[in-house]
C-alpha positions as CSV (number, residue, x, y, z in Angstrom):
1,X,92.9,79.3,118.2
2,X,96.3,78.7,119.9
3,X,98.2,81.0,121.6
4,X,101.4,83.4,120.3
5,X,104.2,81.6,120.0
6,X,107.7,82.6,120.1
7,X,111.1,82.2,118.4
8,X,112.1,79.7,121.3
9,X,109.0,77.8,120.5
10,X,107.4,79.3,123.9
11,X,103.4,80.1,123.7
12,X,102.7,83.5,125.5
13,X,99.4,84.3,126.7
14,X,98.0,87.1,128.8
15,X,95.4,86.6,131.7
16,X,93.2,88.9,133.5
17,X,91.9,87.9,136.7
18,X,89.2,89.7,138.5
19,X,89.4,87.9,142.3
20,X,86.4,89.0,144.3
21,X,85.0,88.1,147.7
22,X,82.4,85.2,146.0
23,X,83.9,84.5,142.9
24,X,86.9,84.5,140.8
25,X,86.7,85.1,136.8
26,X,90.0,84.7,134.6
27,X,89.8,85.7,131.2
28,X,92.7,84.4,128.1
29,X,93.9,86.5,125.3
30,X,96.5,86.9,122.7
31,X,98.5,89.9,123.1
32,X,97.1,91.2,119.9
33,X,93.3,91.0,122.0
34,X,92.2,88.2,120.5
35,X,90.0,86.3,123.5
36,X,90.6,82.8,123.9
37,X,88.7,81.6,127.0
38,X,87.1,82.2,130.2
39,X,87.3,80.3,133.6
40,X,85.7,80.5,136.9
41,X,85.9,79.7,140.1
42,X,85.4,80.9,144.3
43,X,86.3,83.4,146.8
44,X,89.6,85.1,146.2
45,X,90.4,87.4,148.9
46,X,93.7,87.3,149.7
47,X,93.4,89.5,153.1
48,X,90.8,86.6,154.4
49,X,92.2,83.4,153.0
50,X,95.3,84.0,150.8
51,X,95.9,80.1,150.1
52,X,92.0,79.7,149.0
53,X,92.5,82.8,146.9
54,X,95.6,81.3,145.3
55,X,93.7,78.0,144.3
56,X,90.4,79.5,142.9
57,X,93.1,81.8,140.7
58,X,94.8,78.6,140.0
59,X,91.0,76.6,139.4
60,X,90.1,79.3,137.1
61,X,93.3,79.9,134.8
62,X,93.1,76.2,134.2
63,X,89.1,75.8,133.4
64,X,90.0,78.8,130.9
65,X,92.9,77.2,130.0
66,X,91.1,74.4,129.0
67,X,88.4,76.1,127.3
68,X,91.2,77.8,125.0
69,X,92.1,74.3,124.0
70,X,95.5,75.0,126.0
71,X,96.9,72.8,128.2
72,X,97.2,73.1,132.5
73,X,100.2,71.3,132.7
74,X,102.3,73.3,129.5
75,X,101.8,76.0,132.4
76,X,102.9,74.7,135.1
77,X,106.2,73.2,132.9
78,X,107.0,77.0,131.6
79,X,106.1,75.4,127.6
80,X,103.1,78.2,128.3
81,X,104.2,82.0,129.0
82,X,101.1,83.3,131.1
83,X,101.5,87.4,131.9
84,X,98.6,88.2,134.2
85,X,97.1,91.4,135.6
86,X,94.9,90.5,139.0
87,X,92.2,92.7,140.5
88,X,92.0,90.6,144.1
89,X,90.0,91.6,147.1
90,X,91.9,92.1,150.0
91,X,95.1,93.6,147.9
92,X,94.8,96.6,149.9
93,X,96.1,94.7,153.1
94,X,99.8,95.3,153.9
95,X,102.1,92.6,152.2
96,X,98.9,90.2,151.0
97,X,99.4,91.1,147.4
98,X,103.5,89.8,147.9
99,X,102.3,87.0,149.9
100,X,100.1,85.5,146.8
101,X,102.6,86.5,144.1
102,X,105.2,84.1,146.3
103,X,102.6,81.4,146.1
104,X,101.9,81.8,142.8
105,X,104.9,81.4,141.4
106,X,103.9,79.8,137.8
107,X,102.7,83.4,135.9
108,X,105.9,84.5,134.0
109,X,104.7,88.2,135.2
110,X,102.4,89.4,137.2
111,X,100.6,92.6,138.5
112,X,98.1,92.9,141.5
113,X,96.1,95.9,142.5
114,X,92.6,95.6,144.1
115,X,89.6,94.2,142.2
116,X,88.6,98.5,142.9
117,X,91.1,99.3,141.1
118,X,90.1,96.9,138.2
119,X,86.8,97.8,138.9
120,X,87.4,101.2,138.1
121,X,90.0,100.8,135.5
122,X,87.8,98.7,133.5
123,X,84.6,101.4,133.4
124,X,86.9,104.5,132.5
125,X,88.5,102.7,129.6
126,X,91.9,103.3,131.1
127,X,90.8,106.8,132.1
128,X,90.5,108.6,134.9
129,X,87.6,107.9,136.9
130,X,85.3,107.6,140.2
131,X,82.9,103.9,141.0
132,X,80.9,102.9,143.6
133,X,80.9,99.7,143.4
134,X,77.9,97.6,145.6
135,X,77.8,93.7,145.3
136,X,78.2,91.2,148.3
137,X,80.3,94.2,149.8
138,X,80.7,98.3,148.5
139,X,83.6,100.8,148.1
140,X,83.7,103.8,146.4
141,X,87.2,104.2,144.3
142,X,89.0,106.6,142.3
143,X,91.7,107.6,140.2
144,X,93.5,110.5,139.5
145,X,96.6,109.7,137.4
146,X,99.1,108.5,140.5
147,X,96.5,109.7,142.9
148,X,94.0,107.7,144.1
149,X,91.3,108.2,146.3
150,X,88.8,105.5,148.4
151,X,86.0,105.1,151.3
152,X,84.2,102.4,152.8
153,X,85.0,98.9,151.5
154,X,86.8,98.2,155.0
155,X,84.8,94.7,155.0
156,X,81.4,93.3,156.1
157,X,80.2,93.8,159.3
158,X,81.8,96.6,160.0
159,X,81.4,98.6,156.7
160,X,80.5,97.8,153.6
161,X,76.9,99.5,154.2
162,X,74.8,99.4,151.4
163,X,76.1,95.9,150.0
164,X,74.0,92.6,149.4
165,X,75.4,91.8,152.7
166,X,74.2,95.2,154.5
167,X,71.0,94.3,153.0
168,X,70.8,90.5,153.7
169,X,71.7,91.6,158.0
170,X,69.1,94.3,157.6
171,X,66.1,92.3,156.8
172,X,67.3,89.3,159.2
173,X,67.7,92.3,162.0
174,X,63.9,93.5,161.3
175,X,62.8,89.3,161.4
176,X,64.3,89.0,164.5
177,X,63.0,92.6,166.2
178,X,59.4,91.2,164.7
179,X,60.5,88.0,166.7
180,X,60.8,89.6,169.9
181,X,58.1,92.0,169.3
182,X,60.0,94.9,169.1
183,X,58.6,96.2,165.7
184,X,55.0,95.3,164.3
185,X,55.2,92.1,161.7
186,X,55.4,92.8,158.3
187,X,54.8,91.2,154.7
188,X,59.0,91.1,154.8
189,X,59.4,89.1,158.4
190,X,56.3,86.6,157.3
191,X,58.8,85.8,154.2
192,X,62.0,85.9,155.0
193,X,60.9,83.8,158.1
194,X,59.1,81.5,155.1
195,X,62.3,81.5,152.8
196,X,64.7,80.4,155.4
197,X,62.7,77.5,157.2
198,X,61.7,76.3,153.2
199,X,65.8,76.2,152.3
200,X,65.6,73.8,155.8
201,X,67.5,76.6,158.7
202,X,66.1,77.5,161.9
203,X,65.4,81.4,161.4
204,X,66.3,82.2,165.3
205,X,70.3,80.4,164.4
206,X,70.6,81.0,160.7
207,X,72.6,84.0,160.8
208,X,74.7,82.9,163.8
209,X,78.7,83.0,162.2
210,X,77.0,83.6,158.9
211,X,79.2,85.3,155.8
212,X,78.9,88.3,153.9
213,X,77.8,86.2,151.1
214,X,75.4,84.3,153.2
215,X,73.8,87.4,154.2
216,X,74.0,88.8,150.1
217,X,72.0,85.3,149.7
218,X,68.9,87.0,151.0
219,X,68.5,90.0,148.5
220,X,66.3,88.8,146.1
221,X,63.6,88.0,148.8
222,X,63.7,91.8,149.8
223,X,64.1,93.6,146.3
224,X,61.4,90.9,145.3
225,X,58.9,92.5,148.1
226,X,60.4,95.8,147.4
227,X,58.7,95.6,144.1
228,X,55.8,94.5,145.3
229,X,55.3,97.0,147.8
230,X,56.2,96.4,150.6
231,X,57.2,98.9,153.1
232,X,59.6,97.6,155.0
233,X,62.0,96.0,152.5
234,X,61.7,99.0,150.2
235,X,63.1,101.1,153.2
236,X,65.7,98.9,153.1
237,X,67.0,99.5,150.0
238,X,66.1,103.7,150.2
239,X,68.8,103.4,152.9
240,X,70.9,101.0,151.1
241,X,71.3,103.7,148.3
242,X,71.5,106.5,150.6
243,X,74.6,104.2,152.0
244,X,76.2,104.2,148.7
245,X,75.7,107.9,148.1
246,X,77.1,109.1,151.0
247,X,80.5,106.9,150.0
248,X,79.7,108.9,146.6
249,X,79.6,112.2,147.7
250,X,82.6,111.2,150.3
251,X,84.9,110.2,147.6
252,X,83.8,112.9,145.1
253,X,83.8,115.8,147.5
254,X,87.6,115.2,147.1
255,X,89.6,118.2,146.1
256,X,90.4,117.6,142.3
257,X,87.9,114.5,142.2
258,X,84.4,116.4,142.3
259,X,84.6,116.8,137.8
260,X,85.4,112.7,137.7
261,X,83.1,110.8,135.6
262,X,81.0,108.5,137.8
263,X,79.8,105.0,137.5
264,X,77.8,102.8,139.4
265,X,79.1,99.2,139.1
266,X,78.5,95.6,140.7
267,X,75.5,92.8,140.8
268,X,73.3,95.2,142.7
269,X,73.9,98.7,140.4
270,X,70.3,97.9,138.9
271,X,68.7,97.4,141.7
272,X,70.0,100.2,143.4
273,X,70.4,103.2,141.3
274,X,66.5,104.5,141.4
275,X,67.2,104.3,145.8
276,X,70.3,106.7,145.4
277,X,69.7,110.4,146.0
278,X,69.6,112.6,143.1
279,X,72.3,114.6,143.8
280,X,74.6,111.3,143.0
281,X,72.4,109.7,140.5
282,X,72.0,112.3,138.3
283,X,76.0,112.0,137.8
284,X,76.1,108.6,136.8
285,X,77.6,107.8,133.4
286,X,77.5,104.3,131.9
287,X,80.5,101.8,132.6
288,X,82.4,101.5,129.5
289,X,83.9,97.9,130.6
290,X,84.5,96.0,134.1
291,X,86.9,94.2,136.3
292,X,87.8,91.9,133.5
293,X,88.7,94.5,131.3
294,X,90.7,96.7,133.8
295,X,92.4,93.7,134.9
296,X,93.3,92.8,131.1
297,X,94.9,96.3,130.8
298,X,97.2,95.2,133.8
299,X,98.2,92.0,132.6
300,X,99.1,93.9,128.7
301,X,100.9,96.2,131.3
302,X,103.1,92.9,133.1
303,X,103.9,91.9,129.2
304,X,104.7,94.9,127.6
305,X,107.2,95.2,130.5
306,X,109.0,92.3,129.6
307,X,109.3,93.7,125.9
């Protein structure tokens, strides 16, 4: 299916781009909704590394391009009207979000906010609404018409508690403790110790300089002995949730934002929900779309704008 086309013979498209700290996804449509194509690519935090953030946005427009049956280089000539709506980690950071629109000059409009934002956007339908949000990192977010409300989400290691990468530097803190004989060996230390020497590291150096997402790498070897029973990692993830519900009940506790519907969101929502404490979980409501979808609404906004 091609794309619009106007009068001047000019195709218009509209792009939303949800830029996270691991991965990028940018999703094609018609104005009218109509989805043409999705692309993906890496990291796109444009606080951490704005130029690495502006290729994977770049990587991933033209792999969805390309999966439209459109063509990269009618974009980059101006033959191909792209009006995008970005949800990009780090967008919080003073100037970042300017910075990347100047080096990302190609999109005929454009509108940045923080993949929060999107995030929580995109599960309210538009609406107003309150996420915690827990993948490689976690942030809690909320809107109130103009108001909007956050906590936590000031970046890994020192916040972020409760994320993949909290998780992943627990566990490798208990291995090393074990290590040193600090605390008594467990079922956990035996196989994290296991995993990493198998993927060829040295346990003792492996986390030396490590990422978030290196850390996030390692939480399927503790939810995996979670659920098997193991004692150690399944503390772990109890205080992983109780992490997350204390940004909750933070946010929430908000005047005006304690009667905001409530979502869990991200990779890890499934695995943490049953670890959160009651008073939060029992005011989750299901996501009615994500960080594509909220970033969509942005990029309808950056064309309507131009009607």
């Amino acid at each position: 299916m091609s794309a619009s086309v106007s009068a001047s013979g000019v195709q218009t498209v509209l792009a939303a781009i949800d830029g996270g700290a691991t991965k990028t996804i940018v999703r094609l449509a018609l104005p009218d909704g109509t989805v043409l194509g999705e692309g993906r690519s890496g990291s796109a935090n444009i606080a951490s590394d704005i130029h690495l953030a502006c290729q994977s946005v770049r990587t991933g427009v033209d792999e969805a391009l390309r999966k439209a049956g459109l063509s990269p280089a009618d974009f980059t000539s101006g033959a191909l009207r792209i009006f995008a709506g970005a949800g990009l980690a780090g967008a919080e950071v003073a100037d970042s979000a300017q910075r990347f629109s100047h080096l990302c000059t190609d999109f005929a409009g454009l509108e940045i906010r923080t993949d929060a934002f999107t995030s929580c956007l995109g599960a309210h339908g538009g609406a107003d609404g309150a996420v915690v949000a827990a993948g490689t990192g976690s942030v809690a977010y909320a809107i109130r018409g103009a108001e909007i409300r956050r906590a936590g989400g000031w970046g890994f290691p020192q916040s972020d508690e409760g994320s993949g990468a909290w998780i992943g530097l627990e566990a490798v803190r208990h291995m090393l403790n074990v290590q040193d004989r600090r605390t008594p060996k467990s079922r956990l230390s035996s196989r994290l110790w296991a995993h990493l020497v198998e993927t060829g590291h040295d346990p003792l150096c492996w986390s030396i300089g490590a990422s978030a997402a290196r850390f996030a790498s390692l939480v399927p070897v503790v939810v995996e002995e979670a659920r098997d029973g193991e004692p150690v990692a399944g503390s772990i993830l109890n205080r992983a949730g109780a992490e997350l519900g204390r940004l909750a009940v933070a946010l929430l506790s908000e005047e005006g934002f304690s009667l905001l519907s409530f979502c869990l969101l991200g990779g890890l929502a499934p695995v943490i929900a049953p670890h959160l404490p009651e008073i939060v979980r029992h005011r989750l409501t299901p996501s009615q779309g994500n960080a594509v979808d909220g970033a969509m609404r942005l990029a309808v906004r950056a064309y309507e704008s131009t009607i």
